[in-house]
C-alpha positions in Angstrom: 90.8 99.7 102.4 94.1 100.1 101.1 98.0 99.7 102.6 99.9 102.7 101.7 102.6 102.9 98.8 105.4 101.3 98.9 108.7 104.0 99.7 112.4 103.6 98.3 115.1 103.1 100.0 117.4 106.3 100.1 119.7 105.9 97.1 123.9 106.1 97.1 124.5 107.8 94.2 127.9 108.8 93.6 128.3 111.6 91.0 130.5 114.7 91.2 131.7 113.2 95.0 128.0 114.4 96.2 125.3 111.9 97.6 122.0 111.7 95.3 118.5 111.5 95.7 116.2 108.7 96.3 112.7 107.8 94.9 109.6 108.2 96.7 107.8 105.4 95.2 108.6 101.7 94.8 109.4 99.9 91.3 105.9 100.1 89.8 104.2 102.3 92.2 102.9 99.9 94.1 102.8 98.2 97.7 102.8 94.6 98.6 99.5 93.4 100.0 100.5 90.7 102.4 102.8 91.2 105.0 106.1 89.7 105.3 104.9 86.4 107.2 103.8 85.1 103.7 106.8 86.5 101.0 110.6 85.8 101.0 111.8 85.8 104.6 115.1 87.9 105.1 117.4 84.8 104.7 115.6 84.8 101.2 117.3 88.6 100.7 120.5 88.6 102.8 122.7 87.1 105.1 120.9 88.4 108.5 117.2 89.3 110.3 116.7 93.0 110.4 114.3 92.6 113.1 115.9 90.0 115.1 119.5 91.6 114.5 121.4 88.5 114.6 124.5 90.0 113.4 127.3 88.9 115.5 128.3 91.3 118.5 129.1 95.0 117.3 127.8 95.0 113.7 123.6 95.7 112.8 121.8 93.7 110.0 120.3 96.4 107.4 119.9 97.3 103.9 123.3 97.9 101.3 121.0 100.7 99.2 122.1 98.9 96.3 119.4 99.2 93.9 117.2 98.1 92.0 117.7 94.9 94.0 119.0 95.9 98.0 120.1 93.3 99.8 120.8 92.6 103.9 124.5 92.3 105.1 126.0 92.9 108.2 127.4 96.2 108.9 130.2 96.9 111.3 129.9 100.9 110.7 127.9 101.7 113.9 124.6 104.0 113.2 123.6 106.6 115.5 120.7 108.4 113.9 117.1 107.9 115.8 114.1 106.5 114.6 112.1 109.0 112.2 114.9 111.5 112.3 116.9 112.5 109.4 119.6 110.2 108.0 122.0 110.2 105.5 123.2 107.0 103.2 126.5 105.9 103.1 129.4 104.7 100.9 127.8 101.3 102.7 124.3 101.7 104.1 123.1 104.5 106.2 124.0 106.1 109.2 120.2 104.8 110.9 120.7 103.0 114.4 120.6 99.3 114.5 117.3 98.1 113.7 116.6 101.0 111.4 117.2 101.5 107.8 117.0 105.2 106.0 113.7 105.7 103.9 112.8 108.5 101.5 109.9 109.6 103.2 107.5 112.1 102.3 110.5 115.2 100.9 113.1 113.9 103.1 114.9 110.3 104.4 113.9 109.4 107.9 114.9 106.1 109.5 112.2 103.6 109.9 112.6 101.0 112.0 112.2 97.7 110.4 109.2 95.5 111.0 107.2 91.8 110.8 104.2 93.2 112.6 102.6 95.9 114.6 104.5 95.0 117.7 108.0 95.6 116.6 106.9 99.6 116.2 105.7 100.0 119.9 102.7 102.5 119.3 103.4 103.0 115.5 102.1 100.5 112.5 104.8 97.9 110.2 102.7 99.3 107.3 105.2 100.9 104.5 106.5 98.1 102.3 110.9 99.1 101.3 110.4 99.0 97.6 112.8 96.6 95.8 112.8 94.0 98.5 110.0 92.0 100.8 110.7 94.3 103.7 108.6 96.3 106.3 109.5 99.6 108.0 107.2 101.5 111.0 105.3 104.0 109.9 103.6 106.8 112.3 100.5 106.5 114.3 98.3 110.5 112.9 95.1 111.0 112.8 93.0 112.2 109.4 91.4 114.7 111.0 93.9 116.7 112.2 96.8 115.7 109.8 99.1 115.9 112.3 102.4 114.0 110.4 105.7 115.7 111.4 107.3 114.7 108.6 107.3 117.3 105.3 105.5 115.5 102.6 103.5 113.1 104.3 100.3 112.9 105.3 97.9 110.7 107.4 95.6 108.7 105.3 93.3 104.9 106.3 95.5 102.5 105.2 96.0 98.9 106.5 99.1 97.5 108.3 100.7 93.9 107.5 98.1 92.1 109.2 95.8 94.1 107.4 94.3 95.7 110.6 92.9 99.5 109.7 94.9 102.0 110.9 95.3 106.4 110.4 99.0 106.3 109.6 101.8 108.7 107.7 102.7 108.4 104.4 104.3 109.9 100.8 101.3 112.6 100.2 99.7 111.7 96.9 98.5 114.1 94.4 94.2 112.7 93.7 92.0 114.8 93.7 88.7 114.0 94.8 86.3 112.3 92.9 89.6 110.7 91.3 89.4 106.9 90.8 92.8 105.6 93.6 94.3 102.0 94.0 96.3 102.8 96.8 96.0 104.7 99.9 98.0 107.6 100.0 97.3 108.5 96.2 95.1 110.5 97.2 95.8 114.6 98.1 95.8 115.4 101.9 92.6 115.8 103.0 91.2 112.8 101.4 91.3 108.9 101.3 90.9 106.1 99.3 87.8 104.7 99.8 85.1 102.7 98.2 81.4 102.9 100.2 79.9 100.0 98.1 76.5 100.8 98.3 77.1 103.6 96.2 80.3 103.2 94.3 80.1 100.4 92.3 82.9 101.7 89.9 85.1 100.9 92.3 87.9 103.2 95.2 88.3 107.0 94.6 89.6 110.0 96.5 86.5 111.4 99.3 87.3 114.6 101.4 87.4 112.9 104.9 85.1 114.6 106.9 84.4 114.9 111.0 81.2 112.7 112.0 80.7 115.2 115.3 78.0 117.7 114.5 80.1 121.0 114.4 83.3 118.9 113.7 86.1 120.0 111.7 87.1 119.7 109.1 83.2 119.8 107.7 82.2 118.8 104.0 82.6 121.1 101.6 80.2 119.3 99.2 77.7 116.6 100.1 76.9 114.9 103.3 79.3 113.5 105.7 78.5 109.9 105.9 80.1 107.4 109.1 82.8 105.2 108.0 82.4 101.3 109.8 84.9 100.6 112.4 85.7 104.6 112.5 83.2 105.4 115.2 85.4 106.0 117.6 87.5 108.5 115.8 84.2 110.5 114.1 86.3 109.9 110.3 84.0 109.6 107.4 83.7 111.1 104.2 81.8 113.4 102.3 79.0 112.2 99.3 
């Protein structure tokens, strides 16, 4: 299995008096495999916890969108955006709530809250890794089947969180098609995941059109058979070979 790519912050970029665009994809394309229990720890990268907020009264610990390396201050602007809602940086940070920091998600920012494990997102995952720092942000429970991710963009691929538990979760849609050798979740198209059945792939992951177990499930293989995937039972996802 794969964890999803890693997303940008959303960039400040002040030209013509007009706030730019952000990146969908971390420096290098590519996500962290271990969670944040074993890299930098936010004192590391900043002055305060995101997660524990241990900014003194009236000010919220996040990210100053200063790339390519973002670092954590306190902030005594107050943010009143929700989590995945649509947010907006600032001549400072973003105008997320505390706890939450504005992500270029999918064709859009959101705010994501930020995250150490599974726990800190209530029913959602800490799988998407802030690209340019060491950081975690929640990213939304979906399930493959039914693609059901509200935000534009995204789609819901079998990716791992932190802890490297398998999860169906929401994230930057990739562009594989199948057959197409991946190294990351969500490079494949939506539809598909990133996969590697090693009794008969010994090239390595590619792209398989995920497929419903149930007989007379949908979505059904358009080629091939649709073969179980371990510790998927429950949810009838496999794929199609």
């Amino acid at each position: 299995m794969r964890i999803v790519k890693a997303v940008a912050i959303g960039l400040l970029v002040l030209a013509m008096g007009f706030v730019g665009c952000g990146d969908d994809a971390a420096p290098g394309g590519d996500a962290r495999r271990d969670g944040p229990s074993d890299g930098p720890r936010p004192d590391a990268f900043g002055i305060c916890d995101p997660v524990l907020q241990d900014c003194v009264t009236g000010q919220r610990c996040t990210l100053n969108h200063t790339m390519p390396s973002p670092m954590l201050f306190c902030e005594s602007a107050p943010g009143t955006v929700m989590p995945y809602q649509g947010c907006t940086p600032t001549q400072s940070s973003d105008d997320c709530q505390k706890g939450s920091v504005c992500l270029m998600t999918g064709q859009t920012r959101t705010c994501r809250r930020f995250c150490y494990q599974d726990t800190d997102c209530g029913n959602d995952y800490c799988a998407i890794g802030i690209g340019g720092t060491p950081l975690y942000a929640c990213a939304q429970r979906c399930d493959v089947l039914m693609q059901n991710c509200a935000t534009v963009g995204e789609a819901c691929y079998l990716g791992e969180t932190t802890s490297r538990a398998t999860t169906q979760q929401c994230s930057n849609q990739g562009t594989l098609g199948a057959g197409q050798p991946c190294s990351i979740a969500n490079d494949c198209a939506r539809g598909l995941i990133c996969f590697h059945p090693s009794d008969a792939d010994a090239a390595g992951f590619h792209c398989y059109q995920a497929c419903n177990t149930m007989a007379g499930g949908t979505p059904a293989c358009t080629a091939g058979t649709c073969t179980a995937i371990m510790g998927q039972e429950a949810t009838h996802l496999g794929y199609c070979r």
